[in-house]
N, CA, C and O atoms as a GROMACS GRO file, in nm:
protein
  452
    1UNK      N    1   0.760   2.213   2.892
    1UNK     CA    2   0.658   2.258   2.798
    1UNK      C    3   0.554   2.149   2.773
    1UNK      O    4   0.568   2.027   2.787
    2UNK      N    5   0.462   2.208   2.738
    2UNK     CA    6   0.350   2.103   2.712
    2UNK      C    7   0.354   2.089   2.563
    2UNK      O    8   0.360   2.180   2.480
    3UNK      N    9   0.347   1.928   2.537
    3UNK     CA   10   0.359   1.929   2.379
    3UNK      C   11   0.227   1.865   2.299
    3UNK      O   12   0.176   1.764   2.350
    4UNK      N   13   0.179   1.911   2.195
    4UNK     CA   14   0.067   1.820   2.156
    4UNK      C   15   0.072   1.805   2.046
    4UNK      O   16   0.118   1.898   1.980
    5UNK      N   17   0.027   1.675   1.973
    5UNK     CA   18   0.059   1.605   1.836
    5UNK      C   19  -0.041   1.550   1.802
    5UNK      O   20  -0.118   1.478   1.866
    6UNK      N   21  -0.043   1.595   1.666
    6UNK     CA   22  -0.196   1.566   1.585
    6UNK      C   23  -0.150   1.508   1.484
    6UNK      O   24  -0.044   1.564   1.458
    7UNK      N   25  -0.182   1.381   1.371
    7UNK     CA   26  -0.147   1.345   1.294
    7UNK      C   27  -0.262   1.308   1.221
    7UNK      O   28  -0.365   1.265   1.273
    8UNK      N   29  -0.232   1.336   1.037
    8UNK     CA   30  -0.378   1.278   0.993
    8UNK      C   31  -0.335   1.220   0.858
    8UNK      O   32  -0.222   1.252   0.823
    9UNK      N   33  -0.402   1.144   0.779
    9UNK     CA   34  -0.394   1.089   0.645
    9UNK      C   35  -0.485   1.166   0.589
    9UNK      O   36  -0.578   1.211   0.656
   10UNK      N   37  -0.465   1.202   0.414
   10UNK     CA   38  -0.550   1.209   0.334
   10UNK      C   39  -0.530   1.154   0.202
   10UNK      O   40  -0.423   1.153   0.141
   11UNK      N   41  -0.641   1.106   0.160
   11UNK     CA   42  -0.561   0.996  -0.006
   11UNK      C   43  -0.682   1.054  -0.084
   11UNK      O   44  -0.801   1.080  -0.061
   12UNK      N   45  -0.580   1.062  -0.203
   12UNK     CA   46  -0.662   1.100  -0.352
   12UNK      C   47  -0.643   1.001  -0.460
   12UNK      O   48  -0.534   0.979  -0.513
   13UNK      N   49  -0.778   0.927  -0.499
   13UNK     CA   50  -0.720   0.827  -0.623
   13UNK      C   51  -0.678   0.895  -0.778
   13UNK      O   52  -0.755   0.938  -0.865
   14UNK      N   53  -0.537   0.889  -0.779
   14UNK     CA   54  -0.490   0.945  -0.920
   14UNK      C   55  -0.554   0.880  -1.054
   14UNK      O   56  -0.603   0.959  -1.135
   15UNK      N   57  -0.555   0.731  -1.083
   15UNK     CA   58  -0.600   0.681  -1.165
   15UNK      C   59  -0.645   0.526  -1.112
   15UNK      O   60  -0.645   0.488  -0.995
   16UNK      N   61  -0.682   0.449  -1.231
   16UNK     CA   62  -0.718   0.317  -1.119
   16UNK      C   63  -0.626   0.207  -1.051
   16UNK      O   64  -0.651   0.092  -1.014
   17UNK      N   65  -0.508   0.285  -1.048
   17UNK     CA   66  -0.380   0.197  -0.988
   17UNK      C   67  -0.281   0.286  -0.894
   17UNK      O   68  -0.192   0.242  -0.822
   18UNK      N   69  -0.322   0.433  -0.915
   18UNK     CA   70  -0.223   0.535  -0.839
   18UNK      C   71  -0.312   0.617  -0.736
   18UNK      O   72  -0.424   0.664  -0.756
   19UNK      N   73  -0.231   0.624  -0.614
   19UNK     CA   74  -0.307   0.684  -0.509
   19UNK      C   75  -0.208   0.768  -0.431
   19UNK      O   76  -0.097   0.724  -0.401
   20UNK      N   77  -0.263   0.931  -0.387
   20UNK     CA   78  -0.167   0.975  -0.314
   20UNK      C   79  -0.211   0.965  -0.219
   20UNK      O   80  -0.326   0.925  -0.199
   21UNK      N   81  -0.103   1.011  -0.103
   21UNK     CA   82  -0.156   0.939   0.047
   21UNK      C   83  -0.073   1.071   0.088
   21UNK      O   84   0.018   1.119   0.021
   22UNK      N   85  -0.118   1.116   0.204
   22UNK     CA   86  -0.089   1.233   0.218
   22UNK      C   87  -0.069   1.291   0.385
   22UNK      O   88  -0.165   1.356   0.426
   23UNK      N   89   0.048   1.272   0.483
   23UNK     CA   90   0.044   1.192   0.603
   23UNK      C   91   0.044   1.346   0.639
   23UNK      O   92   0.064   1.413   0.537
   24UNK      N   93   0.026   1.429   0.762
   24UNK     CA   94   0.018   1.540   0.775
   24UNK      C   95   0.050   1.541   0.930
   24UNK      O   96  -0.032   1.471   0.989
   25UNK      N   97   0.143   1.598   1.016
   25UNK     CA   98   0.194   1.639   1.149
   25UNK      C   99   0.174   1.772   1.158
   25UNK      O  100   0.202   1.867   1.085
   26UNK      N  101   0.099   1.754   1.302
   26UNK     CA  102   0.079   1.929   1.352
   26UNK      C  103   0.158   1.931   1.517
   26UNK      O  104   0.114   1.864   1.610
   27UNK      N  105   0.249   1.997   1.526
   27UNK     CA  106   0.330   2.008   1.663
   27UNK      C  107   0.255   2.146   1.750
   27UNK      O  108   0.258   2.259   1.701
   28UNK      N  109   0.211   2.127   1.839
   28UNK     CA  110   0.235   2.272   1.912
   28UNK      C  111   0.236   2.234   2.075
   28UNK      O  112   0.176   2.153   2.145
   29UNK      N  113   0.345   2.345   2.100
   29UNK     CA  114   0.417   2.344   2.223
   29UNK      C  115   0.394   2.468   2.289
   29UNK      O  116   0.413   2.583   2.250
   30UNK      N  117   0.354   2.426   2.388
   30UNK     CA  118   0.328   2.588   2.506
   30UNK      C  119   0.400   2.531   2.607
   30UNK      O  120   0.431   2.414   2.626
   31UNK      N  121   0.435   2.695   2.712
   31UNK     CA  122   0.481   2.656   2.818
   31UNK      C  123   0.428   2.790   2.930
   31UNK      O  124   0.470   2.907   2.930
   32UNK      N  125   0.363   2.750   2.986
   32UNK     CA  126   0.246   2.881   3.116
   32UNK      C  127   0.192   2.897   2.985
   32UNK      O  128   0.221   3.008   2.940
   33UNK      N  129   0.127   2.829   2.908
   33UNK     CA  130   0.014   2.890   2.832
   33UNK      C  131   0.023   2.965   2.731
   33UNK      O  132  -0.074   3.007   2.667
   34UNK      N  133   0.167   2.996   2.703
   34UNK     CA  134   0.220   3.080   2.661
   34UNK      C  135   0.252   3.003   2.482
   34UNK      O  136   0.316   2.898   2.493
   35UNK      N  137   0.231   3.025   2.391
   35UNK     CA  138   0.333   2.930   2.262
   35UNK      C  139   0.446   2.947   2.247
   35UNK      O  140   0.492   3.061   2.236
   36UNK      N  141   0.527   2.827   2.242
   36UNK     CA  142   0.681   2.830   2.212
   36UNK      C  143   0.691   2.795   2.048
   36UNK      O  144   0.784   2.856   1.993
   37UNK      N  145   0.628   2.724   1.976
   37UNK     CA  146   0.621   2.662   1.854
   37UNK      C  147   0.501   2.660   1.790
   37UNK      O  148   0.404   2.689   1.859
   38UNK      N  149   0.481   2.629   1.661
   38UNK     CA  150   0.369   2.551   1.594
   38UNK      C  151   0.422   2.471   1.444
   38UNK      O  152   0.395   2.508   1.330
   39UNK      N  153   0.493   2.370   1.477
   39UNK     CA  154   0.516   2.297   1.350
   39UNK      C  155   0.394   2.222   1.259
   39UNK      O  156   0.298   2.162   1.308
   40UNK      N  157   0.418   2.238   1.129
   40UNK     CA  158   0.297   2.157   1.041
   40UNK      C  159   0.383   2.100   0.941
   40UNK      O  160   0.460   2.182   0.891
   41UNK      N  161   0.393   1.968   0.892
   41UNK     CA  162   0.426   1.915   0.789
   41UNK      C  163   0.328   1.847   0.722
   41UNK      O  164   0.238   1.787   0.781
   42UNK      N  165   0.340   1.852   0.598
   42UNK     CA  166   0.235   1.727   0.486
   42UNK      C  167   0.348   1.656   0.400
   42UNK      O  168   0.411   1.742   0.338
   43UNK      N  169   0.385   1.550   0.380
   43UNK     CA  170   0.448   1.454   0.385
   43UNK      C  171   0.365   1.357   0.288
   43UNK      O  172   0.282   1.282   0.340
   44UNK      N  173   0.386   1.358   0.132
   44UNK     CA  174   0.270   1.305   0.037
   44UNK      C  175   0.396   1.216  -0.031
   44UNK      O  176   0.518   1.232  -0.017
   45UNK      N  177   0.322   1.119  -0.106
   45UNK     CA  178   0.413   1.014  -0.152
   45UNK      C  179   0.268   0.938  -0.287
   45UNK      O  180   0.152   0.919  -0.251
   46UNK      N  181   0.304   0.916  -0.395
   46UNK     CA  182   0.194   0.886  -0.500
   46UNK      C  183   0.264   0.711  -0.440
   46UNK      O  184   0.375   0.690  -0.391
   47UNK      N  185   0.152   0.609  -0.468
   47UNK     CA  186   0.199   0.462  -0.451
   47UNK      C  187   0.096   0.377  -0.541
   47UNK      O  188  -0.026   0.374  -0.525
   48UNK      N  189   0.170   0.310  -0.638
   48UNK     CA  190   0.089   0.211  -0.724
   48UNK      C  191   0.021   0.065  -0.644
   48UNK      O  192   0.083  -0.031  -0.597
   49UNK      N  193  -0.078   0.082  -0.647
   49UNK     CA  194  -0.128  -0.023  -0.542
   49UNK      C  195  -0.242  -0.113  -0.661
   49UNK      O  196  -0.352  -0.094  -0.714
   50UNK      N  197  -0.127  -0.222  -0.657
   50UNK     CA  198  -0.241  -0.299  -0.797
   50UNK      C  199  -0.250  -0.458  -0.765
   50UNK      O  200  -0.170  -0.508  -0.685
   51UNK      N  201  -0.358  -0.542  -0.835
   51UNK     CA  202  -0.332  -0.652  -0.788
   51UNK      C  203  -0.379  -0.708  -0.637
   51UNK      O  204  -0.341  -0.822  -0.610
   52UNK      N  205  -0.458  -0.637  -0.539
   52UNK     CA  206  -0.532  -0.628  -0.441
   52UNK      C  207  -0.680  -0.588  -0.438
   52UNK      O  208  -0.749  -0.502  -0.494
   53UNK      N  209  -0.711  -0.730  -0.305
   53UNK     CA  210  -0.886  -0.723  -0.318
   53UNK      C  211  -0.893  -0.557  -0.247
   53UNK      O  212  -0.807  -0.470  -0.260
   54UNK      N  213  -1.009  -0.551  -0.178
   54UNK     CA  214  -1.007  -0.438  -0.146
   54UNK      C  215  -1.000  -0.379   0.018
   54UNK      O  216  -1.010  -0.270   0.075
   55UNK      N  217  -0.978  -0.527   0.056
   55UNK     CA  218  -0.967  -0.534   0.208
   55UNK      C  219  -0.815  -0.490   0.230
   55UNK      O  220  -0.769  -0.419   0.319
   56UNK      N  221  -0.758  -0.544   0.136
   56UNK     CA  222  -0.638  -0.523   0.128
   56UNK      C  223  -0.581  -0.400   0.101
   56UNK      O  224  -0.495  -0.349   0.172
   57UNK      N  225  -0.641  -0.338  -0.029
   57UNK     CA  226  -0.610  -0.206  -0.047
   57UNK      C  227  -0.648  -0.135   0.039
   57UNK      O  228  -0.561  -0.048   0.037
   58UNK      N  229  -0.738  -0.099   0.141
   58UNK     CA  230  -0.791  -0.011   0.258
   58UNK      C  231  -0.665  -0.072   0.338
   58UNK      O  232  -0.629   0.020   0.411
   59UNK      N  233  -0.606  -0.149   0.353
   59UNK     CA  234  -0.474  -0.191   0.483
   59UNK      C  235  -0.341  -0.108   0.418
   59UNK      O  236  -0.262  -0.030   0.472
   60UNK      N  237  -0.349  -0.156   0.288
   60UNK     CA  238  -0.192  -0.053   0.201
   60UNK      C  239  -0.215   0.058   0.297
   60UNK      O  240  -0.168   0.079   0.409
   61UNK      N  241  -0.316   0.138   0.208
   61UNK     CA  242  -0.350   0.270   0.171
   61UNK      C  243  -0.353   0.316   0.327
   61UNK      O  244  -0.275   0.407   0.355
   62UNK      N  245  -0.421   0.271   0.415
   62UNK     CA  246  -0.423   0.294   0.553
   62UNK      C  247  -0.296   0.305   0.653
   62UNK      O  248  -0.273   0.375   0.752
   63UNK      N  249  -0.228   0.212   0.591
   63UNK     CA  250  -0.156   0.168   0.758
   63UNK      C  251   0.031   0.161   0.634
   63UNK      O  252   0.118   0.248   0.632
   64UNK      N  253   0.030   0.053   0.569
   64UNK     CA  254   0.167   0.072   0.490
   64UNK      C  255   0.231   0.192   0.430
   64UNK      O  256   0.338   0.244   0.459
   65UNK      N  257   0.134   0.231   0.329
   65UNK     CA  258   0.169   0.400   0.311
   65UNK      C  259   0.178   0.492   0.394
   65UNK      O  260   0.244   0.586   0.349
   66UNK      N  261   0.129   0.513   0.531
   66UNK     CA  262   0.162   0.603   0.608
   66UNK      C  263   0.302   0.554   0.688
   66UNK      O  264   0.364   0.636   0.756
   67UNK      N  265   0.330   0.468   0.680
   67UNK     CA  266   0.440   0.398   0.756
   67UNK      C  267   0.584   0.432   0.649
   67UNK      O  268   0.700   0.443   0.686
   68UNK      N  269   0.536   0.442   0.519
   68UNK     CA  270   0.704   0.459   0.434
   68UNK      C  271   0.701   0.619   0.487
   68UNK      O  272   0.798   0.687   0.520
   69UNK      N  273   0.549   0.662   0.483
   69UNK     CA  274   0.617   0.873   0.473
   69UNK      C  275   0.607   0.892   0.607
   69UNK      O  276   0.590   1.013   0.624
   70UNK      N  277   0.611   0.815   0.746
   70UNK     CA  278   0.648   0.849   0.845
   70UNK      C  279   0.784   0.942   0.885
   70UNK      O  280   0.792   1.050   0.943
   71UNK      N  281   0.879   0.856   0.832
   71UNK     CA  282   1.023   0.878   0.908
   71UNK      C  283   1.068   0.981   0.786
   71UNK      O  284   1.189   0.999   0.803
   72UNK      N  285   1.029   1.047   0.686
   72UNK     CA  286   1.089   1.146   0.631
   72UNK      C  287   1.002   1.286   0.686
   72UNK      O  288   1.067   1.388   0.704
   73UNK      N  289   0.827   1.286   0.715
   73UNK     CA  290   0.779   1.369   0.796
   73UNK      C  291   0.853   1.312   0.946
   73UNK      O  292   0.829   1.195   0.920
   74UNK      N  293   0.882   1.309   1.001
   74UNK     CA  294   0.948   1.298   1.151
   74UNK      C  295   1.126   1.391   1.103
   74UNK      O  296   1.152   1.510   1.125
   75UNK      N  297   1.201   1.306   1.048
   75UNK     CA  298   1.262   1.403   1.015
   75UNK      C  299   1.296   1.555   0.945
   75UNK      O  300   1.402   1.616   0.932
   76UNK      N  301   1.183   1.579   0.914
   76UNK     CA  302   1.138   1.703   0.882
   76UNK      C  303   1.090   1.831   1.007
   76UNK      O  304   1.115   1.951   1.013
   77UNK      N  305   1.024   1.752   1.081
   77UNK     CA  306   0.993   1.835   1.195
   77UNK      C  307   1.079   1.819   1.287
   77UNK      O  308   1.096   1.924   1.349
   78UNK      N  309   1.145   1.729   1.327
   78UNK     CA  310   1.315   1.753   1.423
   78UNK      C  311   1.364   1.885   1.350
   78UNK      O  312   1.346   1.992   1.409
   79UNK      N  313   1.435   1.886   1.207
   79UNK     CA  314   1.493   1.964   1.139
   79UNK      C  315   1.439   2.085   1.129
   79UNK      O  316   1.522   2.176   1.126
   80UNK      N  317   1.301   2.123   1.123
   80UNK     CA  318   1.238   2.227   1.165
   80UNK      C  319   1.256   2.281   1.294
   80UNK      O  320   1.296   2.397   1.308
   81UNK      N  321   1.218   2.179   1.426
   81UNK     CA  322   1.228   2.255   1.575
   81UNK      C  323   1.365   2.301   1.586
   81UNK      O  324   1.374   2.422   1.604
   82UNK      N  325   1.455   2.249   1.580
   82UNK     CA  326   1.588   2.265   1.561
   82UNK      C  327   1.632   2.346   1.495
   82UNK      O  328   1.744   2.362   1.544
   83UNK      N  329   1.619   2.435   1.384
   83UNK     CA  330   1.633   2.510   1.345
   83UNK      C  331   1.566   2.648   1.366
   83UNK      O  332   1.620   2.758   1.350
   84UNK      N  333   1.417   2.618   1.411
   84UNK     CA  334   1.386   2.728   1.468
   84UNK      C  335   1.460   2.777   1.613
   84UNK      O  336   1.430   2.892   1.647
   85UNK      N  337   1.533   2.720   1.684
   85UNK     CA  338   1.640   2.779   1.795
   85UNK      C  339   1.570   2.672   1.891
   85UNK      O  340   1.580   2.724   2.002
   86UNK      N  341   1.496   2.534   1.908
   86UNK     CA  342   1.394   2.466   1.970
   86UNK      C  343   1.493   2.372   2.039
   86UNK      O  344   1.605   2.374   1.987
   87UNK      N  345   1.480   2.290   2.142
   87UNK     CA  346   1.545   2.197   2.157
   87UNK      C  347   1.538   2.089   2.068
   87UNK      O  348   1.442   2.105   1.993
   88UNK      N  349   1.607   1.974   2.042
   88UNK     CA  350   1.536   1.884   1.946
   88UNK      C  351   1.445   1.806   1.993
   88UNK      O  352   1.459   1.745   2.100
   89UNK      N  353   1.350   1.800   1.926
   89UNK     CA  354   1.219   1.718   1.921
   89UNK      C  355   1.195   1.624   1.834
   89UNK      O  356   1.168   1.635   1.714
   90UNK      N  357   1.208   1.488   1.927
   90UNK     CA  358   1.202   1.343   1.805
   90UNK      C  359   1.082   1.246   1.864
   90UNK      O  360   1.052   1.187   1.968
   91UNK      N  361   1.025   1.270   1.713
   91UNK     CA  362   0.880   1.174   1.734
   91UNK      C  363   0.895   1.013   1.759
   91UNK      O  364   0.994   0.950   1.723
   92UNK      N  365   0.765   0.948   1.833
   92UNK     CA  366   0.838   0.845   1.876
   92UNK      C  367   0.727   0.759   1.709
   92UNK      O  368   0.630   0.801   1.646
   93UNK      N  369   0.814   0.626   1.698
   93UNK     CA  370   0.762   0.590   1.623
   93UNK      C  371   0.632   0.533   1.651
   93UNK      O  372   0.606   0.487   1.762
   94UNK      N  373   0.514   0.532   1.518
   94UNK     CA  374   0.390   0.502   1.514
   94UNK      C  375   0.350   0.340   1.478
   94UNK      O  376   0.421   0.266   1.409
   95UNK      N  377   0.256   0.314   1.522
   95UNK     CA  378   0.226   0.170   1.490
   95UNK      C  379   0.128   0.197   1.398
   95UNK      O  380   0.014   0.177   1.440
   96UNK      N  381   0.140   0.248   1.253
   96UNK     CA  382   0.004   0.270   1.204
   96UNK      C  383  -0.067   0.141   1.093
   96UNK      O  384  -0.112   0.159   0.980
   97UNK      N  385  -0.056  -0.008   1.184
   97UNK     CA  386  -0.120  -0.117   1.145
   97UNK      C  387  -0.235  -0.110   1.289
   97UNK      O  388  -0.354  -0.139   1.282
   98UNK      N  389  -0.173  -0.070   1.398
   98UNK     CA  390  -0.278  -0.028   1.525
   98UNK      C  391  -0.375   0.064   1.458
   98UNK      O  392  -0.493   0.052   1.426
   99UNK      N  393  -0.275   0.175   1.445
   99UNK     CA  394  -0.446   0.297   1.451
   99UNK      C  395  -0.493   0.275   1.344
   99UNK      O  396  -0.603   0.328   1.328
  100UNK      N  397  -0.446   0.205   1.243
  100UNK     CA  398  -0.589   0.152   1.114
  100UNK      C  399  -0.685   0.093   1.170
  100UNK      O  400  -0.802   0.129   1.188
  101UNK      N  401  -0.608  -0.040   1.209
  101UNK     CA  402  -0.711  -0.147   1.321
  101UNK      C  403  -0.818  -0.080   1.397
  101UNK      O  404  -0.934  -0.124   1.399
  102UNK      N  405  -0.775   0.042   1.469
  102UNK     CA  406  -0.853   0.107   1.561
  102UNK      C  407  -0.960   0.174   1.409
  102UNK      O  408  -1.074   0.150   1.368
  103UNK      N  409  -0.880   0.237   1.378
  103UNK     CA  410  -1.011   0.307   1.289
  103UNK      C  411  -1.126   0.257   1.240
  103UNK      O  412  -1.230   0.322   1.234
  104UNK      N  413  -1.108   0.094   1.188
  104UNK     CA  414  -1.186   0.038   1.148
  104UNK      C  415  -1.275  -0.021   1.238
  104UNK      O  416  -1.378  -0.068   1.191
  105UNK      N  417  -1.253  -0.028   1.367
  105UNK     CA  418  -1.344  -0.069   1.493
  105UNK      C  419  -1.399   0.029   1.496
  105UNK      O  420  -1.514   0.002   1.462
  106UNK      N  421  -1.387   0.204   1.530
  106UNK     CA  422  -1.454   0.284   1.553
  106UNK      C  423  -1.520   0.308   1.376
  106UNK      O  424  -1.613   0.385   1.398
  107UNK      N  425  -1.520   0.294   1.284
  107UNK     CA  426  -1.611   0.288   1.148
  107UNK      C  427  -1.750   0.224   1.193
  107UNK      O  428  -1.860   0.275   1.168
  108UNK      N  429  -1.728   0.092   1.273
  108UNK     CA  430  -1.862   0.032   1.300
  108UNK      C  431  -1.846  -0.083   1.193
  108UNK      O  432  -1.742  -0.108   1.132
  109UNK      N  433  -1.993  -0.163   1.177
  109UNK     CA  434  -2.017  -0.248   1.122
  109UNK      C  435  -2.115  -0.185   0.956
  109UNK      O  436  -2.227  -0.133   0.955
  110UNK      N  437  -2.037  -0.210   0.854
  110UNK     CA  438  -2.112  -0.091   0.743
  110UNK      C  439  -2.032  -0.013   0.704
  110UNK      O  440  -2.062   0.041   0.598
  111UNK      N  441  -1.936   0.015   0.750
  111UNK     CA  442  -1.911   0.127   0.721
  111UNK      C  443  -1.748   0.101   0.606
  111UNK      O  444  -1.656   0.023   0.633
  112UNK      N  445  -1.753   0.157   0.531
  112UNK     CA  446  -1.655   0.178   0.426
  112UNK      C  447  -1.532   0.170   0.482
  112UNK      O  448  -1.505   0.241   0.579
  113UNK      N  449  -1.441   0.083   0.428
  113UNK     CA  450  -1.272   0.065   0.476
  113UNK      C  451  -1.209   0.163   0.383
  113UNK      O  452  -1.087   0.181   0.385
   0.00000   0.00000   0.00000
């Protein structure tokens, strides 16, 4: 089967020390074109982030917080394919201090962390 994986962050500032972060997995699997699956998880976690400049807080908020709600969204969607009658399907782990890094290269020079 052909498998494809989409992953995204979204953060909401709760107050001036609380932020939700909000990690989101989209699975879908075909095979001849055909769909075998479509898993979606959102995977949110509130995190007090205080006491940081702001280079810093764009690295939390970016790359650390998506890294604690990784492995409970990953085990969520195994437990999903698997239960839908699926073979098991285990995500491989993410480097998300890389794809921040990357994000902030493709932001450009200017552009908001």
């Amino acid at each position: 089967p052909e498998v494809k994986v989409s992953m995204r962050t979204n953060t909401k500032q709760l107050d001036a020390n609380s932020v939700e972060v909000v990690l989101s997995i989209t699975i879908e699997a075909q095979s001849d074109k055909k769909p075998l699956f479509l898993v979606e998880v959102h995977q949110a976690g509130v995190f007090a982030v205080i006491g940081f400049n702001e280079a810093e807080r764009g690295a939390i908020i970016g790359s650390y917080c998506p890294s604690i709600l990784f492995p409970y969204a990953r085990e969520a969607v195994s437990d999903l394919v698997i239960r839908g009658g699926m073979p098991v399907l285990l995500l491989q782990p993410v480097n998300f201090d890389a794809v921040y890094a990357q994000t902030l290269q493709g932001a450009g020079p200017g552009a908001a962390a």
